[in-house]
Structure formats: structure tokens, C-alpha cells
GUZA-334254 format. One record per residue: x, y, z of N, C-alpha, C in turn; residue number from 1; chain. Coordinates in Angstrom, 1 decimal, padded with zeros to 4 digits, m for minus. Layout:
<nodes>
> nc1 | nc2 | nc3 | cac1 | cac2 | cac3 | cc1 | cc2 | cc3 | resi | chain
> X | Y | Z | X | Y | Z | X | Y | Z | NUM | A
...
</nodes>
This chain:
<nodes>
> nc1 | nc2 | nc3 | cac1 | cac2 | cac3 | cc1 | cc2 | cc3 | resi | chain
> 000.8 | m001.2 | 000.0 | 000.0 | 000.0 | 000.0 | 000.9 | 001.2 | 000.0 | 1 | A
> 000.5 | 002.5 | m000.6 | 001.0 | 003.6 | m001.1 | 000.8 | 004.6 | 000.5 | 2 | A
> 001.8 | 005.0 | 000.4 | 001.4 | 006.4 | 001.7 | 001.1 | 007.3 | 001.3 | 3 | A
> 000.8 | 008.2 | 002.3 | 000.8 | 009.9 | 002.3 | 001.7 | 010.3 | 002.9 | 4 | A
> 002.6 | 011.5 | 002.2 | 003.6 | 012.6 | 003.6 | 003.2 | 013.1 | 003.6 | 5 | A
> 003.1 | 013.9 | 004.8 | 002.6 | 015.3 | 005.9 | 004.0 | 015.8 | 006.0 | 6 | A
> 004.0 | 016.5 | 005.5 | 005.1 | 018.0 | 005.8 | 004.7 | 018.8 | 005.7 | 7 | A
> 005.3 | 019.8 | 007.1 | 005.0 | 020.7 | 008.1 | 006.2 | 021.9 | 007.7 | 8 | A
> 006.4 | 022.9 | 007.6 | 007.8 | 024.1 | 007.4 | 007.8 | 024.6 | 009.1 | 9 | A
> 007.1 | 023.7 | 010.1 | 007.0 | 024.3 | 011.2 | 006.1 | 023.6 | 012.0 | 10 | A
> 006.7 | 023.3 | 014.0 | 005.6 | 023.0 | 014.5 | 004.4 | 023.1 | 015.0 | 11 | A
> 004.4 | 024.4 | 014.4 | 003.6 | 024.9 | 015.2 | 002.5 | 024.9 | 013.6 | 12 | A
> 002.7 | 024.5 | 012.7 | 001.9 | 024.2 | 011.9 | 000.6 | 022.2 | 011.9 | 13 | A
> 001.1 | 022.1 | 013.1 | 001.0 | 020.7 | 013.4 | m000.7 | 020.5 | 014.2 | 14 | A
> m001.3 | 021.2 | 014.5 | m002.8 | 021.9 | 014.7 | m003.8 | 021.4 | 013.4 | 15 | A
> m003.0 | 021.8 | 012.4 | m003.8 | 022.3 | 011.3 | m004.1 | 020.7 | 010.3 | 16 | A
> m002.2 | 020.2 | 010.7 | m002.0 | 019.0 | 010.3 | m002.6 | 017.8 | 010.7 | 17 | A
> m002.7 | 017.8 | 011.8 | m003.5 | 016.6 | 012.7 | m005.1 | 016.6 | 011.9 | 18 | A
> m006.0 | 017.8 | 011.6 | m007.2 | 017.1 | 010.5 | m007.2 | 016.1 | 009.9 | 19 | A
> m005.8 | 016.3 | 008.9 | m005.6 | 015.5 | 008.2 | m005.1 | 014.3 | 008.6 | 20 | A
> m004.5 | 014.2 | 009.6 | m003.8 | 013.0 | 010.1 | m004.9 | 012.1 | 010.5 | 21 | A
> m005.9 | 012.7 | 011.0 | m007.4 | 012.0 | 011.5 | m008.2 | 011.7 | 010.4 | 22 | A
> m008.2 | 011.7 | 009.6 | m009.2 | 011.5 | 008.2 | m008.0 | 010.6 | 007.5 | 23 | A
> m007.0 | 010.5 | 007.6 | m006.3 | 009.6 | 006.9 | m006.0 | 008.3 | 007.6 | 24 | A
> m006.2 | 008.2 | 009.1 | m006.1 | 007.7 | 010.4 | m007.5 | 007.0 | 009.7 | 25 | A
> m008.6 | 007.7 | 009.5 | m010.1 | 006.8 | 009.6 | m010.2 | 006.1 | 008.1 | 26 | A
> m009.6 | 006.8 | 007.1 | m009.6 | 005.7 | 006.0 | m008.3 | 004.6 | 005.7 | 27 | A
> m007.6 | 003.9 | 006.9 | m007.0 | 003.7 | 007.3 | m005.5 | 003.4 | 006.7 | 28 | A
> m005.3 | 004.7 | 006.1 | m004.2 | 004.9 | 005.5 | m002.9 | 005.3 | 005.7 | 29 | A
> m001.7 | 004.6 | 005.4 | m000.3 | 004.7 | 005.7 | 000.2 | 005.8 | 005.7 | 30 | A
> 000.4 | 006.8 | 006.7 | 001.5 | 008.1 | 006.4 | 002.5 | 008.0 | 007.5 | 31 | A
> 003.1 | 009.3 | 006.7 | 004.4 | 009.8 | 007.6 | 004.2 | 011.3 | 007.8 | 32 | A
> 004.7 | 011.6 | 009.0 | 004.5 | 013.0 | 009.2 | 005.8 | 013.2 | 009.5 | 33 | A
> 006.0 | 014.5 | 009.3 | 007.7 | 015.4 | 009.5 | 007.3 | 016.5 | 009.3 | 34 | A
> 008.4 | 017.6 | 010.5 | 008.9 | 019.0 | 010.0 | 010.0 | 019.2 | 009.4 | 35 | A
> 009.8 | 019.6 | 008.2 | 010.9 | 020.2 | 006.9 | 010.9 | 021.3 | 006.4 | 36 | A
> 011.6 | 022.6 | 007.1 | 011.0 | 023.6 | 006.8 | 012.3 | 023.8 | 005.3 | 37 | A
> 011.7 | 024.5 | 004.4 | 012.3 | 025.1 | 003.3 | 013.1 | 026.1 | 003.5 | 38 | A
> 013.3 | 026.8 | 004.5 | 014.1 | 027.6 | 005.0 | 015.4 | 027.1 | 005.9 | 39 | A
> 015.0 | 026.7 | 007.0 | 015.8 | 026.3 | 008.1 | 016.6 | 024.8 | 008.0 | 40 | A
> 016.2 | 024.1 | 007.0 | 016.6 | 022.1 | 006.7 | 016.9 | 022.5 | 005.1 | 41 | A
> 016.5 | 023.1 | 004.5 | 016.6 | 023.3 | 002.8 | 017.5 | 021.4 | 002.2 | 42 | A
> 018.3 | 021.4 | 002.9 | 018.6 | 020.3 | 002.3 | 018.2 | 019.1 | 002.6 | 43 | A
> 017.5 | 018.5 | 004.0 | 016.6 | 017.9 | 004.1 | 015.5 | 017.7 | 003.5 | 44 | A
> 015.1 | 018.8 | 003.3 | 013.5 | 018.9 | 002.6 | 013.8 | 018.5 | 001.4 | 45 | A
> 014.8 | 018.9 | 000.6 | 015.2 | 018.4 | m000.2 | 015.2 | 016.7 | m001.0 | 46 | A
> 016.2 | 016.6 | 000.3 | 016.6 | 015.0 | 000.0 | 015.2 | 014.4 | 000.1 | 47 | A
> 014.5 | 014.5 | 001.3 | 013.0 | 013.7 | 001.5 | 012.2 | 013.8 | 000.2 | 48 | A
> 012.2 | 015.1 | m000.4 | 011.1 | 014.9 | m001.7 | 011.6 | 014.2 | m002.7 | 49 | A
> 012.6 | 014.4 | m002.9 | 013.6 | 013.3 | m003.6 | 013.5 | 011.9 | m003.9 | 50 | A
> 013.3 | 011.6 | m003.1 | 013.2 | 010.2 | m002.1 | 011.8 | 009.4 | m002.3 | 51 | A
> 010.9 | 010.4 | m002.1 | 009.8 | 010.1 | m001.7 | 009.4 | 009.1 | m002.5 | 52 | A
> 009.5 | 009.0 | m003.4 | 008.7 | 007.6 | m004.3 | 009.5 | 006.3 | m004.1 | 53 | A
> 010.7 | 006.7 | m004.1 | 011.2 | 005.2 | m003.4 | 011.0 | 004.7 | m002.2 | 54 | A
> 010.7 | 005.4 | m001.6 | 009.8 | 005.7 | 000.1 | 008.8 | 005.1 | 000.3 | 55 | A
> 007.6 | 004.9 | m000.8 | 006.4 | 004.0 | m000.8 | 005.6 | 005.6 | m001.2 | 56 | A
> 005.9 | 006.6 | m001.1 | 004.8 | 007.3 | m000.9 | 004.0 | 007.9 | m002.0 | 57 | A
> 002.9 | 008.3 | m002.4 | 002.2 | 008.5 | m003.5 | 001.6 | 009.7 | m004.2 | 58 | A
> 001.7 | 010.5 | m002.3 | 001.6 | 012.2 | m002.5 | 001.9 | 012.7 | m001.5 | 59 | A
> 002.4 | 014.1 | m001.3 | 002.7 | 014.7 | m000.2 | 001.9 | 016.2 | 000.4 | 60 | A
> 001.4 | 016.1 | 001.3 | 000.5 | 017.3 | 001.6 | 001.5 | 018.6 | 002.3 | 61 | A
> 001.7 | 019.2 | 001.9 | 002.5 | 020.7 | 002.1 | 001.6 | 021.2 | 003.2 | 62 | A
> 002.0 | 021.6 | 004.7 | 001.7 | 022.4 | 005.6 | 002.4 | 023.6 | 005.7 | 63 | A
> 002.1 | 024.6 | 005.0 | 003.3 | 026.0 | 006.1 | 002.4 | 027.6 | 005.7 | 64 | A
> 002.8 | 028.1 | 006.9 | 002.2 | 029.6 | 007.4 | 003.2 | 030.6 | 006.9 | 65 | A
> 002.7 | 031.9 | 007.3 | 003.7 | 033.2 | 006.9 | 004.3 | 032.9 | 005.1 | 66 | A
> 005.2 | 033.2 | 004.5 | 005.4 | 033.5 | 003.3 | 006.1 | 032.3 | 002.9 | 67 | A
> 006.0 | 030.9 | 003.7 | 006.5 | 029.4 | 003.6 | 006.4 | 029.4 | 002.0 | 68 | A
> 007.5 | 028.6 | 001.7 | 007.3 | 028.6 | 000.3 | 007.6 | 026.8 | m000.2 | 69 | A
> 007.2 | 026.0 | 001.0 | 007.3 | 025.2 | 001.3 | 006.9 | 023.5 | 000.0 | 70 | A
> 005.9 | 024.1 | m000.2 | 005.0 | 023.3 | m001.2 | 005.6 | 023.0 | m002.7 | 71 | A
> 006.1 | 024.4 | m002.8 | 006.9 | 024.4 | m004.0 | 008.3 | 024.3 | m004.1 | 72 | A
> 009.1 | 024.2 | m003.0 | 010.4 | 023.4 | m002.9 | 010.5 | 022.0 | m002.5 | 73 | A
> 009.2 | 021.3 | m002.5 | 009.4 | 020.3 | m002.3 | 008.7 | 019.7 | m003.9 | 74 | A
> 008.5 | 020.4 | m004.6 | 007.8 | 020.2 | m005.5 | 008.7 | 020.4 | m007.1 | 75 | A
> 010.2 | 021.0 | m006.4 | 010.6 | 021.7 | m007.1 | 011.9 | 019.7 | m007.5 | 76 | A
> 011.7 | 018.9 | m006.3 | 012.7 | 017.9 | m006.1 | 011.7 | 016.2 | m006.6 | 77 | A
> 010.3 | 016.4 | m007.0 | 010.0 | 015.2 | m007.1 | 009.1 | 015.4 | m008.3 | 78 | A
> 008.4 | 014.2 | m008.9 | 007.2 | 014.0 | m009.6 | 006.1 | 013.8 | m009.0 | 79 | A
> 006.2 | 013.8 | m007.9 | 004.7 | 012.8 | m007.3 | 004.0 | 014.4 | m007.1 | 80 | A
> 002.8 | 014.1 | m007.0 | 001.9 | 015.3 | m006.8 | 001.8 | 016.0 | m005.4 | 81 | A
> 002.0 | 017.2 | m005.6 | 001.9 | 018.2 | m004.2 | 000.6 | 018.9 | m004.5 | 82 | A
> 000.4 | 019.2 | m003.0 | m001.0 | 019.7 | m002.2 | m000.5 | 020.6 | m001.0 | 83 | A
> m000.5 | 021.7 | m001.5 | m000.1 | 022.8 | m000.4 | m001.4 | 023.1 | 000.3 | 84 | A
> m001.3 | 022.7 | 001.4 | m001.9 | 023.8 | 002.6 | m001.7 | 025.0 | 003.2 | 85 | A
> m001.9 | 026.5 | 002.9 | m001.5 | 027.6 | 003.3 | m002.0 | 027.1 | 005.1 | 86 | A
> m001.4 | 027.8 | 005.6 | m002.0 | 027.4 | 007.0 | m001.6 | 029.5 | 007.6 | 87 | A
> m003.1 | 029.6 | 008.2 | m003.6 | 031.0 | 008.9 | m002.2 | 031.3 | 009.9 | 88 | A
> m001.5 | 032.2 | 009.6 | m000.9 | 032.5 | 011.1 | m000.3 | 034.1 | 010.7 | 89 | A
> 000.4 | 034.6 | 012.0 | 000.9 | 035.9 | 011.3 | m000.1 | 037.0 | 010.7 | 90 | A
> 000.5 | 038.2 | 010.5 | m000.6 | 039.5 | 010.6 | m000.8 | 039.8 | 009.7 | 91 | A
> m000.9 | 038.6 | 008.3 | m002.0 | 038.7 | 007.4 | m002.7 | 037.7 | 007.2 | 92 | A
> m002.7 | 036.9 | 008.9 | m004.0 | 036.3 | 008.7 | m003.7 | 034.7 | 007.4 | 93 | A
> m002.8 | 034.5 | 006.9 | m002.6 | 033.5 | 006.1 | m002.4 | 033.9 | 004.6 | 94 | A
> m002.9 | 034.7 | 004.5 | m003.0 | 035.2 | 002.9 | m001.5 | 035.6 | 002.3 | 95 | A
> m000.5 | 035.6 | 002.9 | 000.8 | 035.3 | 002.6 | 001.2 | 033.9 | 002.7 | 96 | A
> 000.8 | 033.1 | 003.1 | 000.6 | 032.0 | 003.1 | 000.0 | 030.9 | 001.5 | 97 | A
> m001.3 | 031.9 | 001.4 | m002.1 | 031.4 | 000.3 | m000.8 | 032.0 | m001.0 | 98 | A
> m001.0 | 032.9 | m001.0 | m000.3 | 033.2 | m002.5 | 001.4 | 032.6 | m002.7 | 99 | A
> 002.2 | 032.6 | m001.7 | 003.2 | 031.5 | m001.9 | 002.6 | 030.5 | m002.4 | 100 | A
> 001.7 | 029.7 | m001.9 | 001.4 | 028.5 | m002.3 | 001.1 | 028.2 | m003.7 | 101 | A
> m000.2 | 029.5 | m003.6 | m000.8 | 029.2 | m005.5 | 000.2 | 030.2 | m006.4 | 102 | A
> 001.2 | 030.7 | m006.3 | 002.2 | 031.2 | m007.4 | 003.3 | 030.7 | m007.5 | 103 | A
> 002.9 | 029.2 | m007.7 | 004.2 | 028.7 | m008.2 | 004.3 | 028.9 | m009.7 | 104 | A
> 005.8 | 028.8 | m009.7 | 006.7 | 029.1 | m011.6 | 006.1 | 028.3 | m012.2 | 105 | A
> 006.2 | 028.2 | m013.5 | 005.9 | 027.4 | m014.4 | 006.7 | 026.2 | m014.2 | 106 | A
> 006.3 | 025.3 | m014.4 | 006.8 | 023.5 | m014.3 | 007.0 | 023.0 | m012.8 | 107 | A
> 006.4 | 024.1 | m011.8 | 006.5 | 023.1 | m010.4 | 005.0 | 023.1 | m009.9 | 108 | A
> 003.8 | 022.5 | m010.8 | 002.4 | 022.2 | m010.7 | 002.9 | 021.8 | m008.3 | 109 | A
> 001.3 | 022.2 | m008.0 | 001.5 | 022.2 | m006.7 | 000.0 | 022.7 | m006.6 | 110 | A
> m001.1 | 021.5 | m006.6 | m002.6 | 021.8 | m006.1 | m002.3 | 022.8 | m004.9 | 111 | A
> m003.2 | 023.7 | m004.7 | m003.4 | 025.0 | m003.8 | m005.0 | 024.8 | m002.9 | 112 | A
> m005.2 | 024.6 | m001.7 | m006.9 | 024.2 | m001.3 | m006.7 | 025.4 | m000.3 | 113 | A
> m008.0 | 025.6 | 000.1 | m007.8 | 027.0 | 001.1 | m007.1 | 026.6 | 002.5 | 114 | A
> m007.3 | 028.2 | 002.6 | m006.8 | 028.2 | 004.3 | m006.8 | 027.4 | 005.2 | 115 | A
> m005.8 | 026.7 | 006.1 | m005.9 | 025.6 | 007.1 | m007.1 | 024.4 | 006.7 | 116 | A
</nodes>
């Protein structure tokens, strides 16, 4: 059976994470969760997206707040399909959040769903 990753750019994005970890928990599906922030690990986040299909895994859900650009660096190292989660924090409320996420470059595709 195929997993899901959960990556987080932060733990304090781990609130928003756990939804998902419970809906993926009740269809009782294989994941991994990790913090990888794009900023602070850059070359971990790296190697993990890298990786990932050799890994078992089949898609990776992107968590990150403030101007994380998270979704699309990890998207920038694999084929498998990314799902950025903007996650609300910080004093615009998430919306720096949101548009990192949905303005990726051309050729780093990265589904965008709303706020947390």
C-alpha cells in the first residue's frame, strides 16, 4: 500500500496537520509526518522529496504559514503530486501564506486548497 507525507515548514503548523492525520487515520491509510521547513533544513526537505517515491509514498500534503514557500520546494525535487496547505498564522491572517502556495513558476504544478 501507497502512503501519504505530511510536511510541516514548522511545528507549530501541526494543529492544522492533525485534520488530516485523523481523516487519513479513519480511512486507514499509511502516512508519515515530518517537520521540513524550506528555509531552516533546505537540504533535508530536499533529499525527502527526492526520495519520496522510493519511500512508498504516493503524494505529499505541504503544511506551512507566513510567506513558507514550502510546497513548492518540495515540488521543485519530485514528480509525485503536491497539495499545499496555506496554514492562517501571522498578521495577514494566512494570505501570505495562500499566495506562496498558489504562485508557483511554471513546471512546479502544486494543487493549492484554502486556508488551514
Amino acid at each position: 500500500m501507497r502512503k501519504v507525507a505530511i510536511v510541516m515548514g514548522s511545528k507549530s503548523d501541526l494543529p492544522v496537520a492533525e485534520k488530516a492525520v485523523g481523516v487519513l487515520r479513519d480511512y486507514g491509510v499509511q502516512m508519515e509526518v515530518r517537520v521540513l521547513s524550506a528555509h531552516r533544513c533546505p537540504n533535508e526537505a530536499r533529499e525527502f522529496a527526492a526520495s519520496a517515491r522510493e519511500g512508498g509514498f504516493s503524494v505529499i500534503l505541504a503544511f506551512a504559514g507566513m510567506a513558507a514557500h514550502l510546497a513548492g520546494a518540495i515540488a521543485a525535487s519530485t514528480t509525485l503530486p503536491v497539495i499545499g496547505i496555506p496554514v492562517k498564522s501571522g498578521s495577514l491572517g494566512g494570505i501570505d501564506a495562500l499566495l506562496s502556495t498558489v504562485q508557483m513558476p511554471s513546471g512546479f504544478p502544486v494543487a493549492t486548497v484554502a486556508l488551514n
